[in-house]
C-alpha positions in Angstrom: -99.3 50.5 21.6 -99.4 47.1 20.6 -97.4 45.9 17.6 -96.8 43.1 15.6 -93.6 42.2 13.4 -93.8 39.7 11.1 -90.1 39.2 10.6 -88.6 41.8 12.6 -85.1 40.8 12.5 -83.9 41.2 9.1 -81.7 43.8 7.3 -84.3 46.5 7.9 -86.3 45.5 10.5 -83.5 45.2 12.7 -82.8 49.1 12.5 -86.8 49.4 13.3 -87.4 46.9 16.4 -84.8 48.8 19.0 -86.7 52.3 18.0 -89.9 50.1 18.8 -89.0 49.4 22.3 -87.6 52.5 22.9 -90.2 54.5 22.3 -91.8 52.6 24.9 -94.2 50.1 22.4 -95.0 46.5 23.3 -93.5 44.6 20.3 -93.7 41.3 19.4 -91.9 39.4 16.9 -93.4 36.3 15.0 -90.7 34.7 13.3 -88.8 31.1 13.6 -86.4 32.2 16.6 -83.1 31.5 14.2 -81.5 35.2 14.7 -82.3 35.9 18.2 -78.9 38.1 18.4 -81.1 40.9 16.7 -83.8 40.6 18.8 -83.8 44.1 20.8 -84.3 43.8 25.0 -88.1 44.3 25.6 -89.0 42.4 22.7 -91.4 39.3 23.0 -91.0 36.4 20.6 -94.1 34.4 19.4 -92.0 31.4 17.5 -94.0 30.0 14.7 -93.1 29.3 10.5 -94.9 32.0 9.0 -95.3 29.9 5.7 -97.8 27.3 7.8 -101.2 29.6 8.0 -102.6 27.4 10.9 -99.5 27.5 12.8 -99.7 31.6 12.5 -103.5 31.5 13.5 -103.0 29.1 16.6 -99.5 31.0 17.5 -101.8 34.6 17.4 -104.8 33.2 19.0 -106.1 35.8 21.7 -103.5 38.4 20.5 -104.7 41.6 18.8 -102.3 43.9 17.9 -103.1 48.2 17.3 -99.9 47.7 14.2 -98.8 44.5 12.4 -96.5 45.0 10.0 -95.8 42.4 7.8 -91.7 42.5 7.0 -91.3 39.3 5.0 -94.6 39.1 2.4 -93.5 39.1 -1.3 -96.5 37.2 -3.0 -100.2 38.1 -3.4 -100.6 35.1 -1.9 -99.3 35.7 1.1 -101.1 39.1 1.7 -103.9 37.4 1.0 -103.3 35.2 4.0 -102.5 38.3 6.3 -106.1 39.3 4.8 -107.7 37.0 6.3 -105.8 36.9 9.2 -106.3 40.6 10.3 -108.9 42.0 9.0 -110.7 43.3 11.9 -107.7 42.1 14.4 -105.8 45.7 13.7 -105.8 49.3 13.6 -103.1 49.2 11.1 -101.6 47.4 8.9 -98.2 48.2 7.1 -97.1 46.4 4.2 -93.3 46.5 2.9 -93.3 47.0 -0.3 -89.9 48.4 -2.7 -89.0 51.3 -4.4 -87.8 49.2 -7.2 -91.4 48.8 -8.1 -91.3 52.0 -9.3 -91.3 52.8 -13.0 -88.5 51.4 -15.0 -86.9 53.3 -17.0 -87.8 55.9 -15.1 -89.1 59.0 -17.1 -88.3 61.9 -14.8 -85.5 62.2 -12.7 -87.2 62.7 -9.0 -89.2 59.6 -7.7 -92.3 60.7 -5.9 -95.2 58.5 -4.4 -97.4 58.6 -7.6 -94.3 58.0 -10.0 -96.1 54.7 -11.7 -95.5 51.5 -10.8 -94.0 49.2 -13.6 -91.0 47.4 -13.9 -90.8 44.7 -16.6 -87.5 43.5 -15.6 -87.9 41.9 -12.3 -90.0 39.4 -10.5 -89.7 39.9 -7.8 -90.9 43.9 -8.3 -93.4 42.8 -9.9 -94.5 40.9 -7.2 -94.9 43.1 -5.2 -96.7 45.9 -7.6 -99.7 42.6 -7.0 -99.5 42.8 -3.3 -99.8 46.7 -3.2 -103.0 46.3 -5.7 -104.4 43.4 -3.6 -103.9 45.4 -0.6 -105.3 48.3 -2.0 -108.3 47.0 -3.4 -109.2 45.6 0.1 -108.4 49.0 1.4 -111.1 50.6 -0.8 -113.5 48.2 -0.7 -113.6 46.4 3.3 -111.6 49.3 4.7 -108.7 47.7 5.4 -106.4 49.7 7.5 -103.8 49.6 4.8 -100.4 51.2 4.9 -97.7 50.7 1.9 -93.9 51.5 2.7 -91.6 51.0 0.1 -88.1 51.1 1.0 -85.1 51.5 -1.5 -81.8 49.8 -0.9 -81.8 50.1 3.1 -78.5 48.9 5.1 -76.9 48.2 7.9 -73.9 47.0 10.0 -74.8 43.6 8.8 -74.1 44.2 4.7 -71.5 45.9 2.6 -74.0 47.5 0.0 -72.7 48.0 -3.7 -74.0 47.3 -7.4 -72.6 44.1 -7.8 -72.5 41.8 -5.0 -72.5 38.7 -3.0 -75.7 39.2 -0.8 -75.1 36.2 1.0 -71.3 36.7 1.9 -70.8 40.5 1.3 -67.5 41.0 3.4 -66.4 39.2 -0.4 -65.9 42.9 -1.6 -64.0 44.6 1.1 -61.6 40.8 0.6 -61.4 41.4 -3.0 -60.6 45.1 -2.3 -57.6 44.4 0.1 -56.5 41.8 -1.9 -56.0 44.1 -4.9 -58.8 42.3 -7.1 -60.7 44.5 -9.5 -64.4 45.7 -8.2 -66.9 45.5 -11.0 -69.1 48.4 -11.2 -72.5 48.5 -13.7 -72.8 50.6 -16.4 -70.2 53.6 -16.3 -70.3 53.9 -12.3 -72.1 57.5 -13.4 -75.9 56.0 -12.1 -76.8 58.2 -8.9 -78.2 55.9 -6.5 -79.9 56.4 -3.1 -78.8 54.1 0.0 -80.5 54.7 3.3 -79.1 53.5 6.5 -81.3 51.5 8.8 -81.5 53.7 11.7 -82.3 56.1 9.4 -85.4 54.3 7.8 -86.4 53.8 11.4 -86.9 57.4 12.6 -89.2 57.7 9.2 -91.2 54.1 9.9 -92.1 54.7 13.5 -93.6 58.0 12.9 -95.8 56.1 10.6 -96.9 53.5 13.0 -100.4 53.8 14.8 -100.4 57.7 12.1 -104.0 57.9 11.4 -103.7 59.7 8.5 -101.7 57.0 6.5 -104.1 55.0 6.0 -104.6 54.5 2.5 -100.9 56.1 1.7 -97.7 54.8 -0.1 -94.4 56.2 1.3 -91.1 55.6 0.4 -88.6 56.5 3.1 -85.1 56.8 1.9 -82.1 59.3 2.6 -81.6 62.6 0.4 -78.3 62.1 -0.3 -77.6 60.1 -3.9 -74.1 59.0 -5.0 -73.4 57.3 -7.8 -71.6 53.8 -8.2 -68.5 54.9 -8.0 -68.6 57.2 -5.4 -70.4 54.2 -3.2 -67.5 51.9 -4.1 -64.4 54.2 -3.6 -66.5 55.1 0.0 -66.2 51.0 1.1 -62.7 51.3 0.0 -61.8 54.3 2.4 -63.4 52.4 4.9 -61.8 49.1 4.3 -58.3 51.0 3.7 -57.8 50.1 0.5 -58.1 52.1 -3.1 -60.8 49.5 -5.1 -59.6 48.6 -8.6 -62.6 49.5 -10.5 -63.8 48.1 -13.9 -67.1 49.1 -15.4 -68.8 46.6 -17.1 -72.3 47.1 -18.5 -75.5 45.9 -16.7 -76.5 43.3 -19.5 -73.2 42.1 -19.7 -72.8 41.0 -16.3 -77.0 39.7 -16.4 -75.7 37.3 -19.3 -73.1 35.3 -17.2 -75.3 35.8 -13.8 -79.0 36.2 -15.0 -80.5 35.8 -11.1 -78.7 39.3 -11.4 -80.4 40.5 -14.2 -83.9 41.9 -12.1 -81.5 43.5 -9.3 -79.0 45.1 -12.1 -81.2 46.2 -15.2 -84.5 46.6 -13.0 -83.1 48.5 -10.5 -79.3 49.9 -10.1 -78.4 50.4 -13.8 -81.1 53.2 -13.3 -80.8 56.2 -11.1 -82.9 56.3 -8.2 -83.6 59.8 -6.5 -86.8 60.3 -4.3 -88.2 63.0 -3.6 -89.1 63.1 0.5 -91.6 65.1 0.7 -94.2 62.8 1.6 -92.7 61.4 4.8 -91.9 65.0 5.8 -94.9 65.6 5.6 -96.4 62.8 7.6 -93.5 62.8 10.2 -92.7 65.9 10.9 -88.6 66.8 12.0 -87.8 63.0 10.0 -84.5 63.5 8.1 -81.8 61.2 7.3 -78.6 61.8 9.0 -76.2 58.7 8.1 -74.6 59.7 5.4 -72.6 57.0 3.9 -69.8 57.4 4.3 -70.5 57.4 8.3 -72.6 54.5 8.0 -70.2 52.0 6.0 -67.5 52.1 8.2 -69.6 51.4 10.8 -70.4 48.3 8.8 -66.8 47.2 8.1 -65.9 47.8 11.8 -69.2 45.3 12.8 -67.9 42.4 10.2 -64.0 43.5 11.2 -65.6 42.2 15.4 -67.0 39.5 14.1 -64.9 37.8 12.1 -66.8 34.5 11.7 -69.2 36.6 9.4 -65.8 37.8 7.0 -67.1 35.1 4.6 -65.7 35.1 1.2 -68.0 33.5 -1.6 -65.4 31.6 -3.9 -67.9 31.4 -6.3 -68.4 34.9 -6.4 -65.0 35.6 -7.1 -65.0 32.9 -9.7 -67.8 34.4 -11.9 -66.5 37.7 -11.4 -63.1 37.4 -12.7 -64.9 35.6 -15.7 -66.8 38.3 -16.2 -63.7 40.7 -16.2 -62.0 38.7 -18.4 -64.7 38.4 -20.7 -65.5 42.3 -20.6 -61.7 43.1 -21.5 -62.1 40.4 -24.5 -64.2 41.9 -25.7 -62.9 45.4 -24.9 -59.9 44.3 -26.7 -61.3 43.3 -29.6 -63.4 46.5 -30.5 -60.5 47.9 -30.0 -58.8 46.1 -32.8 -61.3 46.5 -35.3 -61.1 50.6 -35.1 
């Protein structure tokens, strides 16, 4: 089997493209050629920016491909490109869409396939609630071999996952941990949350790949076990070795002093998240998760603890969130005055 990655070495992806090759597929990545150190052995790499259309087009010419799979696409606009680019050119396409699409608030407790997509908090959901309806529309009228995955928070050695982070330098929280400085938590810490390891993701994804009988079909593919905040943060702190200081502070609280947070926090984490996996059993049959987290972030910790060039601390992390603390016991202190 042929495949195509657009992407392919990102914080998912990279848990998908070793599988790939191992399961003996011919995979090529199209991407810039900027993180070649998660580019599996096996892999080819067709370099090209996927942003310039004609570039992609000249860079694919005489390829055709049974499975493209398009990692990086968050606009209609650039599905509509891979449209045009494909139709015809494939057997499959998959799409990667999020779970935080789903409904929000959600209105039952287990997340299933057709739990309705809507979340008027965040953009970048939104987003991609258009792509999925462009997609599908092509789908049911051209036939387009359409296939929608919608992953929820996925991770790997490469990210310290939590409810309030720096995404760009997340070894910040394990520092702030050893150091003793206090980890802000949303809401109450209470929210039961689903995080799914990479590999994990992986075993559900490839079983999808060249799968006649998802075309047409939305998955999500996520782990079964749910933790809430608190339990995720106390598990970094057993894996960094140190007992996290933990302050809850409430999800619009924190969106007013960081509002590029707001989408992430109040359309996403400050709700819980449990999905029911039915679906993907279904498709994939034997596909269970078996990180649990526990496992899988100390694994993480040990990755960053080898490479210690990527133990970045973001100062101005640290700086907003100590104003945020100091805001939130204000203001704690205050209410409690008046009682």
């Amino acid at each position: 089997m042929k495949v195509l990655f657009i992407g392919g070495t990102g914080l998912i992806s990279s848990g998908v493209s070793p599988l790939v090759v191992e399961k003996g597929m011919e995979l090529f990545l199209l991407n810039r050629g900027q993180r070649r150190e998660f580019v599996p052995e096996g892999a080819k790499e067709i370099v090209a920016d996927v942003k310039n259309a004609r570039a992609v087009a000249h860079a694919l010419k005489g390829h055709a491909f049974d499975v493209v799979v398009d990692w990086i696409a968050y606009r209609p606009d650039q599905v509509e490109a891979d449209i045009a680019l494909f139709g015809g050119r494939t057997g499959q396409y998959i799409f990667i869409s999020s779970a935080s699409a789903y409904q929000k608030p959600p209105t039952h407790h287990l997340i299933t396939e057709s739990t309705p997509l809507a979340n008027p908090y965040w953009q970048y959901s939104r987003d991609k609630i258009a792509c999925e309806d462009r997609l599908m529309r092509e789908y049911r009228e051209n036939g387009f071999p359409l296939t929608i995955v919608r992953p929820n928070f996925t991770y790997g050695v490469t990210t310290i996952p939590a409810g309030f982070m720096s995404w760009n330098h997340p070894w910040t929280l394990v520092d702030r941990m050893r150091r003793g400085r206090q980890i802000i938590v949303p809401g109450d810490g209470t929210a039961l949350f689903t995080l799914t390891h990479n590999t994990d993701f992986a075993k559900g994804f490839v079983g999808l790949m060249g799968n006649v009988r998802a075309a047409g079909h939305a998955f999500h593919i996520t782990s079964d076990e749910a933790l809430s905040w608190d339990q995720v943060t106390r598990a970094i702190g057993r894996a960094a070795g140190a007992k996290p200081d933990i302050v809850h502070v409430a999800s619009d609280f924190i969106a007013a002093f960081s509002p590029s947070d707001r989408g992430s926090l109040v359309g996403d984490k400050a709700n819980c998240a449990i999905f029911d996996t039915t679906k993907i059993k279904s498709f994939v049959p034997g596909f269970t998760a078996t990180v649990p987290f526990a496992a899988g972030i100390m694994e993480s910790v040990r990755w960053f603890e080898k490479h210690p060039e990527r133990c970045t601390v973001d100062d101005a992390f640290n700086a907003l969130s100590e104003r945020i603390i100091a805001a939130n016991q204000t203001g704690l202190a205050l209410a409690t005055m008046k009682t």
